[in-house]
C-alpha positions in Angstrom: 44.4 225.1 -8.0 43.8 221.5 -6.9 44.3 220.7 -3.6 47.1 217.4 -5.0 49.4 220.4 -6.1 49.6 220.5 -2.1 51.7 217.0 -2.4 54.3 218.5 -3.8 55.9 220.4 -0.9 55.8 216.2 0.7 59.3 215.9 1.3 60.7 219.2 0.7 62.0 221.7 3.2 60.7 224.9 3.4 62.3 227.8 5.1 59.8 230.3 7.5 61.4 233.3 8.7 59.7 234.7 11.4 59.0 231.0 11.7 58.9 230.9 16.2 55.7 233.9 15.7 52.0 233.6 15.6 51.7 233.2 11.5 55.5 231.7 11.6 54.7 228.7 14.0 51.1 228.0 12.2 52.6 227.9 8.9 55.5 225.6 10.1 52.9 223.0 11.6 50.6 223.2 8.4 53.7 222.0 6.7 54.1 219.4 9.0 51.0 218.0 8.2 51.5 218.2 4.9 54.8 216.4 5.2 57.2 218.8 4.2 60.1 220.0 6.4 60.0 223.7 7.7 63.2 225.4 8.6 61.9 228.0 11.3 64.3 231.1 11.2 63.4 233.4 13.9 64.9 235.5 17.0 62.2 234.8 19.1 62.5 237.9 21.0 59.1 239.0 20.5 58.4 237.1 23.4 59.0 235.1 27.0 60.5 231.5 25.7 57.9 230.1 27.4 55.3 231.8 25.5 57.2 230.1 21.9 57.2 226.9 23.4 53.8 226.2 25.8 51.7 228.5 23.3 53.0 228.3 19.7 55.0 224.9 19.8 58.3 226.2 19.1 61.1 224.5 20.7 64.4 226.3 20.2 66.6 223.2 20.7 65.3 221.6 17.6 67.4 220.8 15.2 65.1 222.8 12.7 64.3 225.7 14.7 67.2 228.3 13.6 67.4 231.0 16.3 68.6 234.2 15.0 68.2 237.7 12.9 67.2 237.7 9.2 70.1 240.4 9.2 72.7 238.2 9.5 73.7 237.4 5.7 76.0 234.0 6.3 73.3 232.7 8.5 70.0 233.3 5.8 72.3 232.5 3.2 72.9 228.8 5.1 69.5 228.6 5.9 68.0 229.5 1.9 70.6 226.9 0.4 69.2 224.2 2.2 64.9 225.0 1.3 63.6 224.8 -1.5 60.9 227.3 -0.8 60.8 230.3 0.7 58.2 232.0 3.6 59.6 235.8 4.0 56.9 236.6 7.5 59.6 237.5 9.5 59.0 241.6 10.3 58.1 244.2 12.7 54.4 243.7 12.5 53.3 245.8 15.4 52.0 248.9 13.6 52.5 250.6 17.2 55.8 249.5 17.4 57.1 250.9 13.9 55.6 254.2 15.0 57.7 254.7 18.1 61.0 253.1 16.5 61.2 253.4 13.0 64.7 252.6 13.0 63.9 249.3 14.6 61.2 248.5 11.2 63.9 249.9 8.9 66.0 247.2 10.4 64.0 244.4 10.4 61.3 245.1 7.5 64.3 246.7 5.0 67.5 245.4 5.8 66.1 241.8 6.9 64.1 241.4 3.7 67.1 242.4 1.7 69.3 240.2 3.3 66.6 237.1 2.5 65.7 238.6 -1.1 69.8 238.6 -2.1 70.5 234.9 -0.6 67.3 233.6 -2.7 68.4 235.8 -5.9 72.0 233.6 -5.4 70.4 230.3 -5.0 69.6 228.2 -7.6 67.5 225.6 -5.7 64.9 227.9 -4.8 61.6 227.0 -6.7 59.7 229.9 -5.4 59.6 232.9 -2.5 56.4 233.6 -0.8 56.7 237.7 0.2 54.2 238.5 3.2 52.6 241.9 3.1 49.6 243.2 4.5 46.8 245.4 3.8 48.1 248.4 5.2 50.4 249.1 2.1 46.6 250.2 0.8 46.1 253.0 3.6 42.4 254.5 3.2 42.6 253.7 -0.5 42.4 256.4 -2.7 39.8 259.2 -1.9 39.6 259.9 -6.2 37.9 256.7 -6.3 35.3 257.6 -3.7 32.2 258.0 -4.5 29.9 261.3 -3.5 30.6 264.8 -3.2 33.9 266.2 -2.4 34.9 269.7 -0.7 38.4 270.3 -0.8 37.8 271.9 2.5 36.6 269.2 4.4 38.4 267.1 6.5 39.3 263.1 5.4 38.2 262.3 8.7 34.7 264.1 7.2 35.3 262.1 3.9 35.7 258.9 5.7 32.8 259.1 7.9 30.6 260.0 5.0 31.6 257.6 2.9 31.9 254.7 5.4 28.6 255.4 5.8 27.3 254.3 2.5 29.9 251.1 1.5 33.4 250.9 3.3 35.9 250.4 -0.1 37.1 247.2 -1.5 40.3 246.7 -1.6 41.9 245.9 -5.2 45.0 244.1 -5.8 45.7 246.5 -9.1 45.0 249.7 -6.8 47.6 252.6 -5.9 49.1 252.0 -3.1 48.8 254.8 0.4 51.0 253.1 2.6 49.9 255.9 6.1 51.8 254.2 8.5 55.9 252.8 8.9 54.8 249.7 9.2 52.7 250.0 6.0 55.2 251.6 3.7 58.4 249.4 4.6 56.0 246.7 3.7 55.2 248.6 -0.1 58.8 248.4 -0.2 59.4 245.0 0.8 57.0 243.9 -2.7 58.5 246.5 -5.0 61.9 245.2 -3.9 61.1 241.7 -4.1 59.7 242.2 -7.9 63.3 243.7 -8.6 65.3 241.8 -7.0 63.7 238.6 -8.3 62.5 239.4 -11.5 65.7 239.6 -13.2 67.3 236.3 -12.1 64.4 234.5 -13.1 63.1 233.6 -9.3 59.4 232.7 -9.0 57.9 234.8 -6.1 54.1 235.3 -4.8 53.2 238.3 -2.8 50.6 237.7 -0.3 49.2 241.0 1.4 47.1 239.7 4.8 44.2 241.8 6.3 43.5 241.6 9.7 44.8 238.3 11.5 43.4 236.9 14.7 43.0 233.8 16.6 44.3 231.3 19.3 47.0 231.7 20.0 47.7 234.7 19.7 49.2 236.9 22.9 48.6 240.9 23.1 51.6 243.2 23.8 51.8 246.0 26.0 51.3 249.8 23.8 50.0 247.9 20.8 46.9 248.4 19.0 46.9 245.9 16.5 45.5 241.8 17.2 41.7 243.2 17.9 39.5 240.1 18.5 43.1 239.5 21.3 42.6 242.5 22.6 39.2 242.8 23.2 38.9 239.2 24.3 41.4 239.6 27.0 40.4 243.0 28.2 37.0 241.3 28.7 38.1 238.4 30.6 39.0 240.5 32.8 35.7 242.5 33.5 38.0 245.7 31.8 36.3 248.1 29.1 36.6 247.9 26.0 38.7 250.9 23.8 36.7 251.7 20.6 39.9 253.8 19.2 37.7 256.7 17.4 34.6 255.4 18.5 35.1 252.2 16.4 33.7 252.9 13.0 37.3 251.4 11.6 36.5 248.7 9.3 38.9 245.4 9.2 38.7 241.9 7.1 39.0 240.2 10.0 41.0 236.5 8.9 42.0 233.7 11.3 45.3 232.8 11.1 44.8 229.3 10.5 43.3 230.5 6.6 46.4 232.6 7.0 48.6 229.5 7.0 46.7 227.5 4.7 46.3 230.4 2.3 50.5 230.7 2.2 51.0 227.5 1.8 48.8 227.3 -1.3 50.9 230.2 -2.7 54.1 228.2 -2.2 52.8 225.7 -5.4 49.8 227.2 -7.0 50.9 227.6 -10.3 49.2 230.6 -11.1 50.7 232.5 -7.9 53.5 233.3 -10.1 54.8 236.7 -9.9 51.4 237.4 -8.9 50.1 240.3 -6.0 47.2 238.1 -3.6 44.6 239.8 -1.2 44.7 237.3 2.0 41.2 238.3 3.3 37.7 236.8 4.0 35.5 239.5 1.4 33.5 240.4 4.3 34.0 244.6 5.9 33.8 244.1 10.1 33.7 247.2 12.0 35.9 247.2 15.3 32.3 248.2 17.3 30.9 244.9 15.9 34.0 242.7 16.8 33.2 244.2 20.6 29.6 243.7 20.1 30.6 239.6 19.1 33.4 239.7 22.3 30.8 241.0 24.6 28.3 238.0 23.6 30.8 235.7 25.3 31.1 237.9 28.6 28.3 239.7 29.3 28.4 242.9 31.1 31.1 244.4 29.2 31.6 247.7 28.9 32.8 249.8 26.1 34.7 253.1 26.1 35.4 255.6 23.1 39.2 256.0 23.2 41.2 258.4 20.6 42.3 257.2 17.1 46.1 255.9 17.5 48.5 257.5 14.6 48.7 255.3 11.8 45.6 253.7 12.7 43.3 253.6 8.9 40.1 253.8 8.5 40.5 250.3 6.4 38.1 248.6 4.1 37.8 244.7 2.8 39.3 242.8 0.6 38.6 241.9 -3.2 39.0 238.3 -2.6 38.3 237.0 -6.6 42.1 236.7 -7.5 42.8 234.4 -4.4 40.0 232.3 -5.5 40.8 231.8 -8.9 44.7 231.6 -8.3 44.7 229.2 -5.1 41.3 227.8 -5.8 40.4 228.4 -2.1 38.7 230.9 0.8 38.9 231.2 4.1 36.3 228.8 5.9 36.4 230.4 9.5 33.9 233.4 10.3 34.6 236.3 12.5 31.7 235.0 15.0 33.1 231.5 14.8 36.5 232.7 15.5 35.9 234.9 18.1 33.7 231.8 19.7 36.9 229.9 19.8 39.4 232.5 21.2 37.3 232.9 23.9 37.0 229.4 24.5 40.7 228.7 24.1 41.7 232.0 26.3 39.1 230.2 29.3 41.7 227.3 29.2 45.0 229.3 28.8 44.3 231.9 31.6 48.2 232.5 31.8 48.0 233.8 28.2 47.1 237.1 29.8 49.4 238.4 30.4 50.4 240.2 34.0 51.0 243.9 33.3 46.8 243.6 31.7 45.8 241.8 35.3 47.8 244.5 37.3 44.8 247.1 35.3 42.1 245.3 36.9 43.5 245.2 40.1 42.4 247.6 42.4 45.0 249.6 43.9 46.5 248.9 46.9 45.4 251.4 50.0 
C-alpha cells in the first residue's frame, strides 16, 4: 500500500464506535491528522469523564463526539448515514469483565455489532467497514498442530509448558479458530457475522484481529487482568509486587496502541484489505515475566509474586505478521522496551492516572 492512499480519507468523515476509549480516541486523532473527520460514537461509561477528557481528549460536548450505545438502532443508523467509513472498536474488551457478566458482552459485543453491521448493510454511502477483533478468537491454537509427543493423558497445562518451551506458536490468519474465553468467542462471532451480513449486499469490510495493546494512555481497572505493561507499570510505581498470573510463562505480542491506530486506519483504504482477515501484531512472542523484567528496569527494587492463572486467561503465542505487511505495506515501529520506556515516563507526569482504590493497596492500614 502506499502511504498517498492515506489522502484519501482527507475530507471524509469517518465513524469510530467506541470512539471516547483508549483505541477509539487514538484512532479519532490519527484521523485528525490526516484530515478526515471522525464521528466518535461512544457511551463513555467505561470511565470518570474526566478521565475521557484530561487523558484521552474526548470532549463530550463536541459537536462530533456522539454520546450513546451502539444498541440504539435510530441513533447508529444516523450516525452510519453520515460516514463514509466505518471503525466497529466499540465492545466489552475486558476479558475479566465478560467472564463475570456475560450477559453484559452478549449485549454489547452481539447485539451492538448487529445493530452497526445492519445500518452499514442499509447504507449505500458506506465505502468500507473496518471489524475489530482480537487475538483471543485464536485461544491456545490448536494442540494438532503442535509439535512433539502427545499423551492423551496429560494435561494442556503439561502440553503448554512443554511446548512453550521449545517455540511459543505463531499465530495464522487461515487457522481454526479456539475462542476459550466470552470475550474471545463473541468476538469469532462478531467476524463470522460481519462476512454475512456484508457479503451479500456487496459491502467492503476488513477484519483486523489486535494482539496485546498497551501504552499511554491507557488507565487500569479494578478486577481486570488484561492492559499488562498498565498494570505492571502502575503497581510498580507504587513500590507494590508484581502478579505473574501462573508464574508468567504466558506469551503476548505486545503492540502499542499508537501502531494500533495507524494500522486501522491503513485498513480503512488499502485496497487489498478487502474482505480480508489482518493479524494486528508486532511478529515478536513477549512472555509476561519479561514485560516485569523490562517494568522493573525503570523502578528498581520491584518485587514479583507468582499469582494463580485467571479463567480465560491463554497461554497465547505471536502473530504471523506477513499478510499485514503485504496488504497495508506497513509494521509496527514501537518496541516493547521502547514502549514500556515511555509509559513509565508518561505515568511519572500523570500521577493522577493511578487510580485511588490501587493507592489505597499500598497504604498501610490504619491502627
Amino acid at each position: 500500500m502506499h502511504d498517498t492512499q492515506l489522502n484519501d480519507l482527507c475530507g471524509k468523515t469517518v465513524l469510530v464506535t467506541g470512539g471516547g476509549g483508549l483505541i477509539g480516541s487514538r484512532i479519532a486523532a490519527h484521523l485528525r491528522r490526516l484530515g478526515a473527520r471522525p464521528l466518535s460514537l461512544c457511551a463513555l461509561d467505561a470511565y470518570p469523564r474526566q478521565t475521557y477528557r484530561d487523558l484521552f481528549g474526548v470532549d463530550a460536548a463536541h459537536p462530533d463526539v456522539i454520546v450513546g450505545n451502539v444498541q440504539n438502532p435510530s441513533l447508529v443508523k444516523k450516525a452510519v448515514a453520515e460516514s463514509d467509513y466505518v471503525i466497529h472498536a466499540a465492545a466489552l474488551a475486558d476479558v475479566a469483565a465478560c467472564t463475570r457478566k456475560p450477559m453484559g458482552a452478549i449485549h454489547t459485543n452481539i447485539t451492538g455489532t448487529q445493530v452497526v453491521l445492519d445500518a452499514v448493510a442499509a447504507c449505500e454511502r458506506t465505502r468500507r467497514m473496518v471489524f475489530v477483533s482480537s487475538a483471543s478468537v485464536y485461544g491456545n491454537g490448536n494442540p494438532d498442530d503442535w509439535a512433539g509427543p502427545r499423551d492423551e493423558h496429560r494435561t494442556m497445562r503439561q502440553l503448554l509448558e512443554s511446548v512453550y518451551g521449545r517455540t511459543p506458536p505463531q499465530f495464522r490468519e487461515e487457522a481454526q479458530l479456539h475462542p476459550m474465553s466470552v470475550y474471545g468467542n463473541t468476538k469469532a462471532w462478531g467476524e463470522t457475522q460481519t462476512a454475512l451480513t456484508l457479503g451479500p449486499v456487496g459491502t467492503s469490510y476488513t477484519v483486523v484481529r489486535y494482539f496485546s495493546v498497551y501504552g499511554e494512555p491507557q488507565v487500569i481497572k479494578e478486577n481486570s487482568h488484561s492492559w499488562v505493561v498498565d498494570w505492571f507499570a502502575n503497581r510498580a510505581s507504587l513500590g507494590l509486587p508484581l502478579h505473574l498470573n501462573g508464574g508468567g510463562n504466558q506469551i503476548r505480542d505486545l503492540v502499542h496502541v499508537d501502531d494500533i491506530a495507524e494500522a486501522t486506519v491503513r485498513s480503512l483504504v488499502a485496497p487489498r484489505a478487502h474482505n480480508e482477515t489482518i493479524n494486528v501484531g508486532s511478529g515478536t512472542p513477549t512472555s509476561i515475566r519479561a514485560v516485569a523484567e523490562l517494568v522493573a528496569e525503570q523502578y528498581p527494587g520491584t518485587r514479583f509474586m507468582e499469582t494463580p492463572l485467571p479463567p480465560g486467561d491463554p497461554m497465547g503465542g505471536y502473530a504471523a505478521t506477513t499478510r499485514m505487511e503485504s496488504v497495508l505495506g506497513w509494521r509496527p515501529g514501537i518496541t516493547v522496551k521502547q514502549g514500556v520506556v515511555r509509559y513509565a515516563n508518561w505515568l511519572a507526569k500523570h500521577r493522577d492516572a493511578v487510580p485511588a482504590w490501587l493507592r489505597a493497596e499500598s497504604e498501610p492500614s490504619a491502627a
